[in-house]
C-alpha positions in Angstrom: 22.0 -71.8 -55.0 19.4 -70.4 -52.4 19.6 -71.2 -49.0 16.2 -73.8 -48.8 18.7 -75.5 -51.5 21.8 -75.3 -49.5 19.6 -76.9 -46.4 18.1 -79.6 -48.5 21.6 -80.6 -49.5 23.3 -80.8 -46.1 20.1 -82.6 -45.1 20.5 -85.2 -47.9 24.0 -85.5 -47.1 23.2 -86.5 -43.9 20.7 -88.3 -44.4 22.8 -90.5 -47.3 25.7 -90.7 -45.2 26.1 -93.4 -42.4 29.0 -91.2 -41.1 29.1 -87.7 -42.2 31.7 -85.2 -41.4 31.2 -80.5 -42.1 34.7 -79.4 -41.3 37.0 -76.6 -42.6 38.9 -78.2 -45.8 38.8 -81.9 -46.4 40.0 -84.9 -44.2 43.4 -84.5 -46.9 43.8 -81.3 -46.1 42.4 -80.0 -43.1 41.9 -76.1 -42.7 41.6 -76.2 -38.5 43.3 -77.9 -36.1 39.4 -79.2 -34.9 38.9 -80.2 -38.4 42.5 -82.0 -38.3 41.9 -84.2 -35.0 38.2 -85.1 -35.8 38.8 -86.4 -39.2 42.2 -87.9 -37.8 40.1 -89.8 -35.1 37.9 -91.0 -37.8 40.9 -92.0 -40.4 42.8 -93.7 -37.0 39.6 -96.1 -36.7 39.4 -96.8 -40.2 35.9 -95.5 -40.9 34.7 -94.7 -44.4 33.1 -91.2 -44.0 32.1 -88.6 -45.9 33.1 -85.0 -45.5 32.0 -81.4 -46.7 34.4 -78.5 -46.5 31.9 -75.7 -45.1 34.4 -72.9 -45.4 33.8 -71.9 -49.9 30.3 -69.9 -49.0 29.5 -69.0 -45.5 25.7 -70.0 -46.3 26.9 -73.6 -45.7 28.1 -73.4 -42.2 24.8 -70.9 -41.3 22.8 -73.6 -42.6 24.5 -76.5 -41.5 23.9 -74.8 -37.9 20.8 -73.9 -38.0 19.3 -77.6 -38.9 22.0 -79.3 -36.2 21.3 -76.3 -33.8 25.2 -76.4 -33.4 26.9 -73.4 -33.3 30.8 -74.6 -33.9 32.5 -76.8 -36.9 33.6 -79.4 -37.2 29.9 -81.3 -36.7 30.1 -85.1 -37.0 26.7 -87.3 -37.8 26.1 -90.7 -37.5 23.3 -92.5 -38.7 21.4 -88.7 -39.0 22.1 -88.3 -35.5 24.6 -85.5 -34.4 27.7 -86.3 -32.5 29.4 -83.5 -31.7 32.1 -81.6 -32.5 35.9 -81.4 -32.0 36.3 -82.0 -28.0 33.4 -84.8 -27.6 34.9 -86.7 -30.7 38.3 -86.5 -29.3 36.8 -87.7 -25.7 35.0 -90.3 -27.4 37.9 -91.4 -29.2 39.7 -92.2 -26.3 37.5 -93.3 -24.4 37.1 -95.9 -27.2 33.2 -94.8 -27.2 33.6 -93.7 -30.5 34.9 -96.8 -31.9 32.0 -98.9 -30.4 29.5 -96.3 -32.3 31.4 -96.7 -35.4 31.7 -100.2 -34.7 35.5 -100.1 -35.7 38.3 -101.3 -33.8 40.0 -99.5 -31.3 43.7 -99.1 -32.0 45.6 -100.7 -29.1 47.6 -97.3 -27.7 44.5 -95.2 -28.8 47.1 -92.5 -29.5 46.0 -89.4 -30.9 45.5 -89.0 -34.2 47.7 -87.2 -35.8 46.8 -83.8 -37.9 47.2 -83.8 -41.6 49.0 -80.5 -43.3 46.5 -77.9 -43.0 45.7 -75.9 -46.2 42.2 -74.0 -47.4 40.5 -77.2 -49.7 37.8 -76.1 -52.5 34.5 -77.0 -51.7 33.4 -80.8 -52.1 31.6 -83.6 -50.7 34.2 -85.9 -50.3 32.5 -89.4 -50.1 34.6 -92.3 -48.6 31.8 -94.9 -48.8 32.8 -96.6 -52.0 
């Protein structure tokens, strides 16, 4: 795959995805602890999302960075429009901002979200929106 093809996909996947989540292994399986609290903020509203483990081939996250113009993973899109990464989601989350954007209800305690088991995740689009 050549990187104009790598590009083309992240930009379809964003573009196909309501909510779209690049992080380091996959929302089961988280590779970070950034990875783990973003997707756990998303999995604590109850949002179907779709996630891409950037870490198999290093031409995904270069990519990925140089069409967001964000340096740092994990990168979280809504509606083709770039959120952030690890520390906005988290403020956002409980601030309860990001449950307004995702138009999802805000748990009561807003508590945070807990990290999932962290192991390396092949690569995959993982897509939640069925």
């Amino acid at each position: 795959m050549t990187n104009t093809e790598i590009r083309d996909f992240i930009a379809s996947s964003i573009d196909e995805n309501p909510v779209m989540l690049f992080m380091k292994g996959t929302p089961h399986q988280p590779a970070c602890g950034f990875s783990a609290r973003t997707s756990g903020c998303l999995n604590a509203l109850g949002v179907k999302y779709a996630a891409l483990d950037i870490l198999p081939d290093p031409r995904i996250r270069e990519e990925l960075s140089a069409l967001s113009g964000w340096p740092t993973i994990p990168q979280l899109f809504v509606d083709g429009e770039l959120v952030g990464g690890a520390d906005i989601v988290m403020e956002m989350y409980e601030s309860g901002e990001l449950a307004e954007k995702l138009e999802a209800e805000q748990p009561e305690d807003a508590p945070e979200p807990e990290p999932q088991q962290q192991r390396q995740a092949p690569i995959g689009l993982e897509n939640r929106l069925d």
